[in-house]
Biotite code that builds the C-alpha atoms (Angstrom):
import biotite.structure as struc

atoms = struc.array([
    struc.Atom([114.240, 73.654, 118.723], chain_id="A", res_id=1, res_name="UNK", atom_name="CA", element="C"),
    struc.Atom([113.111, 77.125, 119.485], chain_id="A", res_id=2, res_name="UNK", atom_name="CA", element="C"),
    struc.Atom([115.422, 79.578, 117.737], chain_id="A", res_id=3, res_name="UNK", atom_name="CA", element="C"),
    struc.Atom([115.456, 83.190, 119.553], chain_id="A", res_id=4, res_name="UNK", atom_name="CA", element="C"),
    struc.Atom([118.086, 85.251, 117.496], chain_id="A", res_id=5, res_name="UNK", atom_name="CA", element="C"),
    struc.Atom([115.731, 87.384, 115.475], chain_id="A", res_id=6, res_name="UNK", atom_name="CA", element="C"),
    struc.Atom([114.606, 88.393, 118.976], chain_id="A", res_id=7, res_name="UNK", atom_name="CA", element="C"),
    struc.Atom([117.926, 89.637, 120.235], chain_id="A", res_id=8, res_name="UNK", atom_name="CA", element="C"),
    struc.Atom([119.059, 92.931, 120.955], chain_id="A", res_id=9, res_name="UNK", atom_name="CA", element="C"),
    struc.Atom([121.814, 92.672, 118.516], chain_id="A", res_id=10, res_name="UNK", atom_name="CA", element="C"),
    struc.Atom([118.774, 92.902, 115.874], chain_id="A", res_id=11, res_name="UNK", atom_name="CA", element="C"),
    struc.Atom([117.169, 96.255, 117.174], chain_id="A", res_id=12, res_name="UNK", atom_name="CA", element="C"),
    struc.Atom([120.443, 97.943, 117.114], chain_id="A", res_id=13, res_name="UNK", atom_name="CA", element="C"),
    struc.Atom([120.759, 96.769, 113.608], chain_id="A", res_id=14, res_name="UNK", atom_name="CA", element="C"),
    struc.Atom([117.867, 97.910, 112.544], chain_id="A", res_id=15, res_name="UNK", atom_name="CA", element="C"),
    struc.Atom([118.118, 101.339, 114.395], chain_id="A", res_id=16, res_name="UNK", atom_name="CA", element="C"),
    struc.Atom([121.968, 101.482, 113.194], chain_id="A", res_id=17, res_name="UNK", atom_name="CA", element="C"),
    struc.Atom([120.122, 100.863, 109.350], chain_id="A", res_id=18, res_name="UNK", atom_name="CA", element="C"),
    struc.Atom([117.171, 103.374, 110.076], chain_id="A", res_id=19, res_name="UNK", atom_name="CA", element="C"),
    struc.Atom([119.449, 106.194, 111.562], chain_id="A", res_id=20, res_name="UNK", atom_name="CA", element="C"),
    struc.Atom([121.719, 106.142, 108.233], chain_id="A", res_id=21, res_name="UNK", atom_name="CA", element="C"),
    struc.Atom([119.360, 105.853, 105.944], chain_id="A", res_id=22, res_name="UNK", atom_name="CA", element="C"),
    struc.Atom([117.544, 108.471, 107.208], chain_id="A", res_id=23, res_name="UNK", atom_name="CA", element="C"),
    struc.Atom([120.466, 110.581, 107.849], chain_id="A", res_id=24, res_name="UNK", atom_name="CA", element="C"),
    struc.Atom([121.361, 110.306, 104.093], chain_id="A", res_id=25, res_name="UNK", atom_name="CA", element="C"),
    struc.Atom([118.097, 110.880, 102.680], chain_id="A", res_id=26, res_name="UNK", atom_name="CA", element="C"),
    struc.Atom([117.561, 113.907, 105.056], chain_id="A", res_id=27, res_name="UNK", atom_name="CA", element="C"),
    struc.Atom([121.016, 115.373, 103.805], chain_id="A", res_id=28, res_name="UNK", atom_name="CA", element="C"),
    struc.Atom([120.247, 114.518, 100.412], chain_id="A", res_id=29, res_name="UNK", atom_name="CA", element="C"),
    struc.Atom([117.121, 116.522, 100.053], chain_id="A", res_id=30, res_name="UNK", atom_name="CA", element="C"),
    struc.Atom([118.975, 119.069, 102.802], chain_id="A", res_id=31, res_name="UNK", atom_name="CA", element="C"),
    struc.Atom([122.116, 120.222, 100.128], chain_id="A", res_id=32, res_name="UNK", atom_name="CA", element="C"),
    struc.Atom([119.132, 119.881, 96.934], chain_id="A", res_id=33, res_name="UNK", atom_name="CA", element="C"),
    struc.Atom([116.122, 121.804, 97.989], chain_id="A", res_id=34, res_name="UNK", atom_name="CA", element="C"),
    struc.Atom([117.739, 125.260, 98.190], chain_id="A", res_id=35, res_name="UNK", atom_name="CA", element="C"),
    struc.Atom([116.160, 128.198, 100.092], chain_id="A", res_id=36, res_name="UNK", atom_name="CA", element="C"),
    struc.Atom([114.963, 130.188, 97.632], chain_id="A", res_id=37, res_name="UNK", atom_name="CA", element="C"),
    struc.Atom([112.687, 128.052, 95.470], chain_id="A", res_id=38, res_name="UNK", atom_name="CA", element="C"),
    struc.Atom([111.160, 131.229, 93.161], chain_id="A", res_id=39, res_name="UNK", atom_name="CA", element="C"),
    struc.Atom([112.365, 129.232, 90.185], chain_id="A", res_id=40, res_name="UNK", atom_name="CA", element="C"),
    struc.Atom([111.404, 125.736, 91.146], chain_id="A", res_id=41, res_name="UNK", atom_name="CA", element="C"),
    struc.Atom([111.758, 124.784, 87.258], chain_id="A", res_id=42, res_name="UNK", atom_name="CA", element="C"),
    struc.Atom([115.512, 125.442, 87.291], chain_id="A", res_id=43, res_name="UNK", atom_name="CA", element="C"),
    struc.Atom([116.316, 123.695, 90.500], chain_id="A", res_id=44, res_name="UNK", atom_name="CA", element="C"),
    struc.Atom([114.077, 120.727, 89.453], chain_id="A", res_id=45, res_name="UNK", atom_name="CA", element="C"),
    struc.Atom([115.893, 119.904, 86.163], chain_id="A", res_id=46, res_name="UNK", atom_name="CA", element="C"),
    struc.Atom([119.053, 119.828, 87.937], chain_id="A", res_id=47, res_name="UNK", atom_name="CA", element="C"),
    struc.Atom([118.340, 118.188, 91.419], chain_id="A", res_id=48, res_name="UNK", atom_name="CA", element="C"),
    struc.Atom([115.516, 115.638, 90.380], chain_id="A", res_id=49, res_name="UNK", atom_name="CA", element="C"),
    struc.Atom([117.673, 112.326, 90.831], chain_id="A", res_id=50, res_name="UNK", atom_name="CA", element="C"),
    struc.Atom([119.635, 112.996, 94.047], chain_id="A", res_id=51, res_name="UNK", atom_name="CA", element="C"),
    struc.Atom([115.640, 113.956, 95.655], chain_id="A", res_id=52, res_name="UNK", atom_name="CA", element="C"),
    struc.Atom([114.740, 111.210, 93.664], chain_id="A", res_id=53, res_name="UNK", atom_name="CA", element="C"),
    struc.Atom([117.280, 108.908, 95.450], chain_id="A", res_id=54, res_name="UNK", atom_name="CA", element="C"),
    struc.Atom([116.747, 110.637, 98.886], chain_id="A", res_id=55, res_name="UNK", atom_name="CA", element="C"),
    struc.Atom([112.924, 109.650, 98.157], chain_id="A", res_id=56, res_name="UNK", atom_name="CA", element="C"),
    struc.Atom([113.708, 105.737, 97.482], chain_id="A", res_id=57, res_name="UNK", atom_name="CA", element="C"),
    struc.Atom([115.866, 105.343, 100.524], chain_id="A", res_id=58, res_name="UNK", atom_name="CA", element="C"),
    struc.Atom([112.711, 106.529, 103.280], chain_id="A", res_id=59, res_name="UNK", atom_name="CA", element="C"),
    struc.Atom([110.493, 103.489, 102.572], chain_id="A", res_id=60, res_name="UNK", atom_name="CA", element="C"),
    struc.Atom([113.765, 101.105, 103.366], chain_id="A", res_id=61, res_name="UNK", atom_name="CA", element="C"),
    struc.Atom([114.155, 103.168, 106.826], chain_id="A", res_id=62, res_name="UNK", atom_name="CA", element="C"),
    struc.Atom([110.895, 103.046, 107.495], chain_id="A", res_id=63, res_name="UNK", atom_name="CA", element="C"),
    struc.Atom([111.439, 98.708, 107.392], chain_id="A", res_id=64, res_name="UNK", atom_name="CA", element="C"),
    struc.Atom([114.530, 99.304, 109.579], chain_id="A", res_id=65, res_name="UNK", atom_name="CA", element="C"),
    struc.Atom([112.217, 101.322, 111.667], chain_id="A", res_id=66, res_name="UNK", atom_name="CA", element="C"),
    struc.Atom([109.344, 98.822, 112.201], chain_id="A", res_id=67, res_name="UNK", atom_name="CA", element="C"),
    struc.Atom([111.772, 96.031, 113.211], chain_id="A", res_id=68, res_name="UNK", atom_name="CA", element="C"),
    struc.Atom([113.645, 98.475, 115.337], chain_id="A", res_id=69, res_name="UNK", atom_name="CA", element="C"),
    struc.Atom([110.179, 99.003, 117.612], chain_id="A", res_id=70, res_name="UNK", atom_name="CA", element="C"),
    struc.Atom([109.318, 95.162, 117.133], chain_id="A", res_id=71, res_name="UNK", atom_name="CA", element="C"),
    struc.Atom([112.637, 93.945, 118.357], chain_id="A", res_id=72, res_name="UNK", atom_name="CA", element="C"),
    struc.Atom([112.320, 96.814, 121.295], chain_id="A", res_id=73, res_name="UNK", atom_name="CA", element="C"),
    struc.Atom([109.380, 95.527, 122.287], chain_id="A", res_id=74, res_name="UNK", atom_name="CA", element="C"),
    struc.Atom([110.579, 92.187, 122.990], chain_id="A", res_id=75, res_name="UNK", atom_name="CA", element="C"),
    struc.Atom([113.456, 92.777, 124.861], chain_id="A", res_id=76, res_name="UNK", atom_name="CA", element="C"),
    struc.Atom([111.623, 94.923, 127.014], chain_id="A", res_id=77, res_name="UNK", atom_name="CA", element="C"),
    struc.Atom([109.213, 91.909, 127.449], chain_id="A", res_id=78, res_name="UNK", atom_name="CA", element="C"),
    struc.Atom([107.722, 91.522, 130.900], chain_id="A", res_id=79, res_name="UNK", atom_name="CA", element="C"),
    struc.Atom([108.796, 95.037, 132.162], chain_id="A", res_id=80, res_name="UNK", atom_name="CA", element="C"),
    struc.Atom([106.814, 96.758, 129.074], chain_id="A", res_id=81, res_name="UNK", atom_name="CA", element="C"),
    struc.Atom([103.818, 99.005, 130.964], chain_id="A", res_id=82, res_name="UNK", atom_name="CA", element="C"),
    struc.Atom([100.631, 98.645, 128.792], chain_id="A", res_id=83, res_name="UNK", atom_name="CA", element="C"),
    struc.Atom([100.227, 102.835, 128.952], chain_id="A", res_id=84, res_name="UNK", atom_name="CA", element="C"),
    struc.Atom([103.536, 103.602, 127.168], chain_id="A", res_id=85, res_name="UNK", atom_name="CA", element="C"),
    struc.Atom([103.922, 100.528, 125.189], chain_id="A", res_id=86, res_name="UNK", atom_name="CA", element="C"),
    struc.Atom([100.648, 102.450, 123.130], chain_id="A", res_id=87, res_name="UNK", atom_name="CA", element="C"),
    struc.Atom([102.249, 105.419, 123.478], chain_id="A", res_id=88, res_name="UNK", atom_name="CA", element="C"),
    struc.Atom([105.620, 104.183, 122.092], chain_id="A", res_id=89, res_name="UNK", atom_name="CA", element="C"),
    struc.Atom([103.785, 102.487, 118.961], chain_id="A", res_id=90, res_name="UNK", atom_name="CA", element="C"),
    struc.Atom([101.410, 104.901, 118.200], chain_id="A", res_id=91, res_name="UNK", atom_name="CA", element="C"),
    struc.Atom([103.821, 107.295, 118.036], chain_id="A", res_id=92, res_name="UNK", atom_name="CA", element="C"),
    struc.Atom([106.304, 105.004, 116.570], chain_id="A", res_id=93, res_name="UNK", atom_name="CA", element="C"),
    struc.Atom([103.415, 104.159, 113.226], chain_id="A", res_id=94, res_name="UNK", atom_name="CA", element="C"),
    struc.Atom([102.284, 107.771, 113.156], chain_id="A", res_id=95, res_name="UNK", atom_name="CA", element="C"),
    struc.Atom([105.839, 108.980, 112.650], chain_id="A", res_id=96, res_name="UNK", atom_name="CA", element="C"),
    struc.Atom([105.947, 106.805, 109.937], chain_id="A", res_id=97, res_name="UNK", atom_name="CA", element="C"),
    struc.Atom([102.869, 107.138, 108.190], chain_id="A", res_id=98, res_name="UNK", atom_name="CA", element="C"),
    struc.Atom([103.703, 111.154, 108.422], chain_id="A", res_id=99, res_name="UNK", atom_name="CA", element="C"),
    struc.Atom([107.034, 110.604, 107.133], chain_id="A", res_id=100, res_name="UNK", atom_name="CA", element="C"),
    struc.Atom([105.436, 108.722, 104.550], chain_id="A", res_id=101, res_name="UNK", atom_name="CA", element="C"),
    struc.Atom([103.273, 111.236, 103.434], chain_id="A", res_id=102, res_name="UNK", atom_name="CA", element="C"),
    struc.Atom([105.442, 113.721, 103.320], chain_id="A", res_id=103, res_name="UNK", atom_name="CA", element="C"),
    struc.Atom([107.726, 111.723, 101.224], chain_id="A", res_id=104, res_name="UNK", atom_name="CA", element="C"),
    struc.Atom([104.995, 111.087, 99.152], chain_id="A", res_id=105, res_name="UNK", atom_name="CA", element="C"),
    struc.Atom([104.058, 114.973, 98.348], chain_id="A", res_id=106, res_name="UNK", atom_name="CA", element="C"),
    struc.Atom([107.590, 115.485, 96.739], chain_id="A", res_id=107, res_name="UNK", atom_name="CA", element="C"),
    struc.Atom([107.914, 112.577, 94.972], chain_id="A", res_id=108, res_name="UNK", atom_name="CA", element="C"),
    struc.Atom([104.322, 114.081, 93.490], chain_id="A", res_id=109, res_name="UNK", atom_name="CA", element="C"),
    struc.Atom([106.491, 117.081, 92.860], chain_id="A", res_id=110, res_name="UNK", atom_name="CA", element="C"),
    struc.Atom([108.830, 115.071, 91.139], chain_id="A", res_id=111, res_name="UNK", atom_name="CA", element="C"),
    struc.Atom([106.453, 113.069, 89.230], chain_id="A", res_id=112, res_name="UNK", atom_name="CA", element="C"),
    struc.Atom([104.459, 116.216, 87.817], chain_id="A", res_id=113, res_name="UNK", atom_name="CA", element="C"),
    struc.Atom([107.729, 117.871, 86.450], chain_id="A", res_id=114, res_name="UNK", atom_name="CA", element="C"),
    struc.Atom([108.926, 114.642, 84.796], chain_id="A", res_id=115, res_name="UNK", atom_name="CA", element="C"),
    struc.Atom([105.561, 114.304, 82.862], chain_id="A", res_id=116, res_name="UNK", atom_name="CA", element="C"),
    struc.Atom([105.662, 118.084, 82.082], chain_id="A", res_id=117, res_name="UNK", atom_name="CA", element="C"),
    struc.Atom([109.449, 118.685, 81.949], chain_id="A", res_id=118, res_name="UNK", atom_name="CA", element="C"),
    struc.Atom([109.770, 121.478, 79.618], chain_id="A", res_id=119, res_name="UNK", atom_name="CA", element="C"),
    struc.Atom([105.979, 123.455, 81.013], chain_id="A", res_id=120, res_name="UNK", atom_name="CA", element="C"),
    struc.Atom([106.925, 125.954, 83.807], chain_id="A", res_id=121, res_name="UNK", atom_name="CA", element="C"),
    struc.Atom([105.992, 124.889, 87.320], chain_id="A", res_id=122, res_name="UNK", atom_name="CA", element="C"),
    struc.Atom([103.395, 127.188, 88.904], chain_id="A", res_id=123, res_name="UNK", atom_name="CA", element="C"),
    struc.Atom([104.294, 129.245, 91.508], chain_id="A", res_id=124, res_name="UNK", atom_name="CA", element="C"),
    struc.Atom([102.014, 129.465, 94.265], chain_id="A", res_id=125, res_name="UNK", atom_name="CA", element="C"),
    struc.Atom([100.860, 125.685, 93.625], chain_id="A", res_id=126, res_name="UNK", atom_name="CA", element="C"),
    struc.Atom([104.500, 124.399, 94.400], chain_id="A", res_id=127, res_name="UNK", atom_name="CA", element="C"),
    struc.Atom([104.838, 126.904, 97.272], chain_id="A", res_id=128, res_name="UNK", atom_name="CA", element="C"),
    struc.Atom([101.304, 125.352, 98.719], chain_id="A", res_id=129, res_name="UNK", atom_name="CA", element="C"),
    struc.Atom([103.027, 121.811, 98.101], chain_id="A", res_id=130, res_name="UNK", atom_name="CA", element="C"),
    struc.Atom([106.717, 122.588, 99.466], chain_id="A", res_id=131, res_name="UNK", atom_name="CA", element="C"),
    struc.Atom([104.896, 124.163, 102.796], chain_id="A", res_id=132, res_name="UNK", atom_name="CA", element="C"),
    struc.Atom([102.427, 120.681, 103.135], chain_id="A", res_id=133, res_name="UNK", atom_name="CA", element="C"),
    struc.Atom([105.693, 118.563, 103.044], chain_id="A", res_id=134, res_name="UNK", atom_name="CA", element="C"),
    struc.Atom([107.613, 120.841, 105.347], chain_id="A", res_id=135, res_name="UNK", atom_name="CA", element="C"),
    struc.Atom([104.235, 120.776, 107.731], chain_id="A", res_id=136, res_name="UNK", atom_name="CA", element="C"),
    struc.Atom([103.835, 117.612, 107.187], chain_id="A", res_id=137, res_name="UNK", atom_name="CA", element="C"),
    struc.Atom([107.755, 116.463, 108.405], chain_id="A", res_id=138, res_name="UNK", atom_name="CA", element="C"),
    struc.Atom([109.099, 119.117, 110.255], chain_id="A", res_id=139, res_name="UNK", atom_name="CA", element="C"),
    struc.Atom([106.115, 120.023, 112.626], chain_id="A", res_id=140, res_name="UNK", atom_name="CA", element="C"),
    struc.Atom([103.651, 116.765, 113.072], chain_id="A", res_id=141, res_name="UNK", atom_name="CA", element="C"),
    struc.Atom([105.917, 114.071, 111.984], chain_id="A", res_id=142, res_name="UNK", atom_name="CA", element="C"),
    struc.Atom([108.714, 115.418, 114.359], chain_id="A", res_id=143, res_name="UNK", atom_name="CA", element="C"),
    struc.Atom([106.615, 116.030, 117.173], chain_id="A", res_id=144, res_name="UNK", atom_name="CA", element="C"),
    struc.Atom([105.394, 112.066, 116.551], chain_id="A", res_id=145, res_name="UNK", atom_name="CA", element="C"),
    struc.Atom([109.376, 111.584, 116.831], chain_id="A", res_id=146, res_name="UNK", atom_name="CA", element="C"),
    struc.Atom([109.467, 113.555, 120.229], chain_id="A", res_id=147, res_name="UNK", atom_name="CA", element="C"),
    struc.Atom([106.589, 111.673, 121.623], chain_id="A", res_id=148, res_name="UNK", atom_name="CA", element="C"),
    struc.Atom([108.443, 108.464, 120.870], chain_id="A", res_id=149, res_name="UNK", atom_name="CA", element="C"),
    struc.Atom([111.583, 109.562, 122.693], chain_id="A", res_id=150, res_name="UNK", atom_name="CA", element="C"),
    struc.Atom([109.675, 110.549, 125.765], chain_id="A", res_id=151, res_name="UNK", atom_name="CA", element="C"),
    struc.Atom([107.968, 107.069, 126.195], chain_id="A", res_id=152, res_name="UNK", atom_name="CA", element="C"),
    struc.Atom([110.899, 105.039, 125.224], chain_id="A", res_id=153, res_name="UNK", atom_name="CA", element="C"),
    struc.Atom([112.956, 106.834, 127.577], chain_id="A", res_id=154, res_name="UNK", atom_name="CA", element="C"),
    struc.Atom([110.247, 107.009, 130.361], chain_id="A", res_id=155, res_name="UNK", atom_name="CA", element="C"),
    struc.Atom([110.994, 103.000, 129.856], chain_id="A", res_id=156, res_name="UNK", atom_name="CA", element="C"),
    struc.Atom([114.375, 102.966, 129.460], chain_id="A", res_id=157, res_name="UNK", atom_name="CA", element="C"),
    struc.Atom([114.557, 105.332, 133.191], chain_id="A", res_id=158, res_name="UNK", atom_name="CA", element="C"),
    struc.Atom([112.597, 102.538, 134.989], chain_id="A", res_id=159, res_name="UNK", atom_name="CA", element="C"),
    struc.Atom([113.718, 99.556, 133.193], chain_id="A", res_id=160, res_name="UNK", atom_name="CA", element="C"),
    struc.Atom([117.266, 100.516, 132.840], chain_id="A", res_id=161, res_name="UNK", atom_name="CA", element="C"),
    struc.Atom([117.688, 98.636, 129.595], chain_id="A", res_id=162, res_name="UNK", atom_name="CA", element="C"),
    struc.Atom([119.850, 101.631, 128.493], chain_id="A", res_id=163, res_name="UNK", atom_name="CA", element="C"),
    struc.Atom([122.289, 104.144, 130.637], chain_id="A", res_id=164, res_name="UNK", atom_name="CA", element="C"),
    struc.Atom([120.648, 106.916, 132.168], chain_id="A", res_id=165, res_name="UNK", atom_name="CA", element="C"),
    struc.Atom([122.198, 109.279, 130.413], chain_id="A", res_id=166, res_name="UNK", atom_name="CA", element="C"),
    struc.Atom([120.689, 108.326, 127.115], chain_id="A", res_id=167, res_name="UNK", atom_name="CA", element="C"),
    struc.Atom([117.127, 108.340, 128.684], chain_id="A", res_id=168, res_name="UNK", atom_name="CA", element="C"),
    struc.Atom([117.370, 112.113, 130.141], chain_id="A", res_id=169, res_name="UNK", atom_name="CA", element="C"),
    struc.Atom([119.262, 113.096, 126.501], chain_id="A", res_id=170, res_name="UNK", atom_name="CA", element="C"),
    struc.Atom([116.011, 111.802, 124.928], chain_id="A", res_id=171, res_name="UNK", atom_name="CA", element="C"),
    struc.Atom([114.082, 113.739, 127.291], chain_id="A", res_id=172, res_name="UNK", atom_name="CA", element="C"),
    struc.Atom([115.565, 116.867, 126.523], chain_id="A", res_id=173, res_name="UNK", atom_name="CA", element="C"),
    struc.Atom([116.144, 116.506, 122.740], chain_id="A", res_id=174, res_name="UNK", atom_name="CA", element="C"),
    struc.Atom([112.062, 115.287, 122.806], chain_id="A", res_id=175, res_name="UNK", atom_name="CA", element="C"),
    struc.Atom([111.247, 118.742, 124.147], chain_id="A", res_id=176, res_name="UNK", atom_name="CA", element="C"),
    struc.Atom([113.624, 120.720, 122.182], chain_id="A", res_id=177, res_name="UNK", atom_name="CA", element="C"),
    struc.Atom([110.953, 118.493, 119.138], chain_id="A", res_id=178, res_name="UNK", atom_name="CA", element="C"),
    struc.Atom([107.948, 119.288, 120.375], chain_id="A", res_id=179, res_name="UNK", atom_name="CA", element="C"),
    struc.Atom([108.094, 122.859, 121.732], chain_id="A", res_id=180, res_name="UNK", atom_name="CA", element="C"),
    struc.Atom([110.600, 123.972, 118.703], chain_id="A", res_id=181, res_name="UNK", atom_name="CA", element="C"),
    struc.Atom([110.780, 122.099, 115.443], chain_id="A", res_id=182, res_name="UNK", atom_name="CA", element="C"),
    struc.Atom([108.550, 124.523, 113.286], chain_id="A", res_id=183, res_name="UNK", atom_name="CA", element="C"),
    struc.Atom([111.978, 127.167, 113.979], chain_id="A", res_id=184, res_name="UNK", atom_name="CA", element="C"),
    struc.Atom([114.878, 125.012, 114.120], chain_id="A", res_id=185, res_name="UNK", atom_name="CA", element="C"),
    struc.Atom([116.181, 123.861, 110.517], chain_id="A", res_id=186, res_name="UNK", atom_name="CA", element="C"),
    struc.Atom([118.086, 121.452, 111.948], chain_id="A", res_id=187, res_name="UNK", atom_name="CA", element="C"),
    struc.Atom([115.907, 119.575, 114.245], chain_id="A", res_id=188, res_name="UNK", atom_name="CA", element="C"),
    struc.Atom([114.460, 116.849, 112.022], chain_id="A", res_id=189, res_name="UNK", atom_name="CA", element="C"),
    struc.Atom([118.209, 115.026, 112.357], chain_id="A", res_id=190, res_name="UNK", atom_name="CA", element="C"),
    struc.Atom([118.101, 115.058, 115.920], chain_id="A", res_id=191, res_name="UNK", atom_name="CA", element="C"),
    struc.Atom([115.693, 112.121, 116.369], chain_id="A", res_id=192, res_name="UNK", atom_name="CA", element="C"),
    struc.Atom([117.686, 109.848, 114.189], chain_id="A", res_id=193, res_name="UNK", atom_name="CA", element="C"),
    struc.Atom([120.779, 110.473, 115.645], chain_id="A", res_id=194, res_name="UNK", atom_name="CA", element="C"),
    struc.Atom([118.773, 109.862, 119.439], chain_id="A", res_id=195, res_name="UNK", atom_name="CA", element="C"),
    struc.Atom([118.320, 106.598, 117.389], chain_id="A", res_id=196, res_name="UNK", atom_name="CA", element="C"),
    struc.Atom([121.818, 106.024, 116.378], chain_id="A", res_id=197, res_name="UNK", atom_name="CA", element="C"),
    struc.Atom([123.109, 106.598, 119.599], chain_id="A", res_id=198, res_name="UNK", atom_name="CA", element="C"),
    struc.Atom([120.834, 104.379, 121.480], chain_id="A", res_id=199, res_name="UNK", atom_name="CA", element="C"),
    struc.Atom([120.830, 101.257, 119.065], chain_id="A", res_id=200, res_name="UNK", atom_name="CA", element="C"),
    struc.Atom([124.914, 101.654, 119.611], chain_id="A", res_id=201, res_name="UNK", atom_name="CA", element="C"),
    struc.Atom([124.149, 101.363, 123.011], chain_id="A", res_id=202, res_name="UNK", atom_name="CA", element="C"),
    struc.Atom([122.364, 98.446, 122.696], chain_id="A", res_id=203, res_name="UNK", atom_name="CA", element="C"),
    struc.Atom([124.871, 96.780, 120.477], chain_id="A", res_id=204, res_name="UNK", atom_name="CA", element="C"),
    struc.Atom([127.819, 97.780, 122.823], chain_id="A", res_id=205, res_name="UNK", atom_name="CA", element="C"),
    struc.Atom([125.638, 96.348, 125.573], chain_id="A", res_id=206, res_name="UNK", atom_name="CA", element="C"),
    struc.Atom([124.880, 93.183, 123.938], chain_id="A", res_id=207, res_name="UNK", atom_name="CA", element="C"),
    struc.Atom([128.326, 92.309, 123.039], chain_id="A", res_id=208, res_name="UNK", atom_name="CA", element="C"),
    struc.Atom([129.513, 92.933, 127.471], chain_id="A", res_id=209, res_name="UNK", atom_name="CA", element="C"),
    struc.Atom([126.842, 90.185, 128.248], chain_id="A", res_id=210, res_name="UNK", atom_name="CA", element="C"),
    struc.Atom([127.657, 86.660, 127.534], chain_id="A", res_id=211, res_name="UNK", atom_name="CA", element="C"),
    struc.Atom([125.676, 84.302, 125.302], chain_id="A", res_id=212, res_name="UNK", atom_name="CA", element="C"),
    struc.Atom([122.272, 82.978, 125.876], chain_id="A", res_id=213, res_name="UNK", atom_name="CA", element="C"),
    struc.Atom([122.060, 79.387, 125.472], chain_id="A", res_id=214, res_name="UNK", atom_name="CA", element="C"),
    struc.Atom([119.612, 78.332, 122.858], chain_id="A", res_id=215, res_name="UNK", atom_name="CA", element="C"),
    struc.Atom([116.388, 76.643, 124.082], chain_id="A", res_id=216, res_name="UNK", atom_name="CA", element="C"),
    struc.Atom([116.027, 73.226, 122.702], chain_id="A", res_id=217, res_name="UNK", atom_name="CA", element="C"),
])
C-alpha cells in the first residue's frame, strides 16, 4: 500500500500556517525588544536578553516549517512545475533561509558575548557594525530572497491556477514593494510571512472544498 498523505496539500498549508506564526512571533519579539536607540546596548541587553533569546530559538523551527512548506509545494504542483522557476522558487526559497539563518546567528553572537561578559560594557561602534550586518543581512538580502520567491511561486500559481488569482497578483505586488523598498520600510520583513499565511489558508480552505482522494493500494 502506497500511502500519499504526507504529500497532500493539507501538509503545505500546515507547514506554511506553522512557518508564518512562528516567524511572525519571533519577528515581533525582537520588533518590541531591540529599541531604536541602541547608544546603551549594555542596558537594553540585561533587560531584553531572554525574550531575543526566545525570538532566536523559534527561527530554526520556522525554518523546518519552511522546508516542508516548499517540499510539499513542489509536489502538488507535480507535472505542471516548469524546470526555470521550480530553480528559481528553491533557490530563492534555501537562500532566504540560509540568510535568515545568518542573521539570526549574528545576534545570538550578540547575545552570547554579553552573557560571557555580563558586567564589561559593550563597545560601541563594534555592536553598531554587528546590529547593521544583521539588519543587512535580513532586511535587505534575505527579504529580497523572500520577494524573489513570491514572484516565481506566483508566476506558477497565475498559470497553474493552484491558488485564486488574486493571491498570485497580491504576491506580485507585495514582491516588488520587497525588492525595490525593504532597506526603507520598517515594516516590510512581516509582509512575506503573512503572503505565506494567507496562501497556505488558501490551500487549506481549498483542500477541505475537494473531496477525498482514494488511497492507492
Amino acid at each position: 500500500m502506497t500511502n500519499n498523505g504526507l504529500r497532500t496539500p493539507k501538509a503545505a498549508a500546515i507547514a506554511g500556517i506553522v512557518f508564518s506564526a512562528l516567524v511572525l512571533v519571533a519577528f515581533g519579539l525582537l520588533r518590541i525588544s531591540i529599541p531604536a536607540d541602541t547608544s546603551e546596548p549594555t542596558t537594553w541587553l540585561s533587560g531584553q536578553a531572554g525574550t531575543i533569546a526566545l525570538a532566536l530559538n523559534l527561527i530554526p523551527f520556522a525554518g523546518i516549517a519552511f522546508l516542508w512548506f516548499i517540499g510539499v509545494l513542489r509536489d502538488r504542483l507535480g507535472q505542471h512545475e516548469d524546470r526555470l522557476f521550480a530553480t528559481v522558487f528553491l533557490g530563492s526559497g534555501l537562500l532566504f533561509l540560509a540568510l535568515l539563518f545568518s542573521a539570526a546567528a549574528v545576534v545570538g553572537a550578540i547575545l552570547i558575548a554579553f552573557a560571557a561578559r555580563p558586567d564589561q560594557p559593550i563597545d560601541p561602534d563594534t555592536f553598531s557594525f554587528v546590529r547593521t550586518l544583521a539588519f543587512n543581512l535580513m532586511n535587505v538580502y534575505a527579504i529580497k530572497m523572500a520577494g524573489v520567491f513570491m514572484i516565481s511561486t506566483s508566476t506558477v500559481a497565475v498559470y497553474t491556477g493552484f491558488v485564486p488569482r488574486y493571491i498570485a497578483f497580491l504576491g506580485h505586488g507585495l514582491a516588488l514593494v520587497l525588492l525595490l523598498g525593504s532597506h526603507y520600510l520598517t515594516w516590510s520583513f512581516f509582509a512575506f510571512p503573512l503572503w505565506v499565511l494567507l496562501l497556505s489558508i488558501q490551500i487549506l480552505i481549498d483542500n477541505y472544498r475537494k473531496p477525498a482522494e482514494p488511497v492507492a493500494r
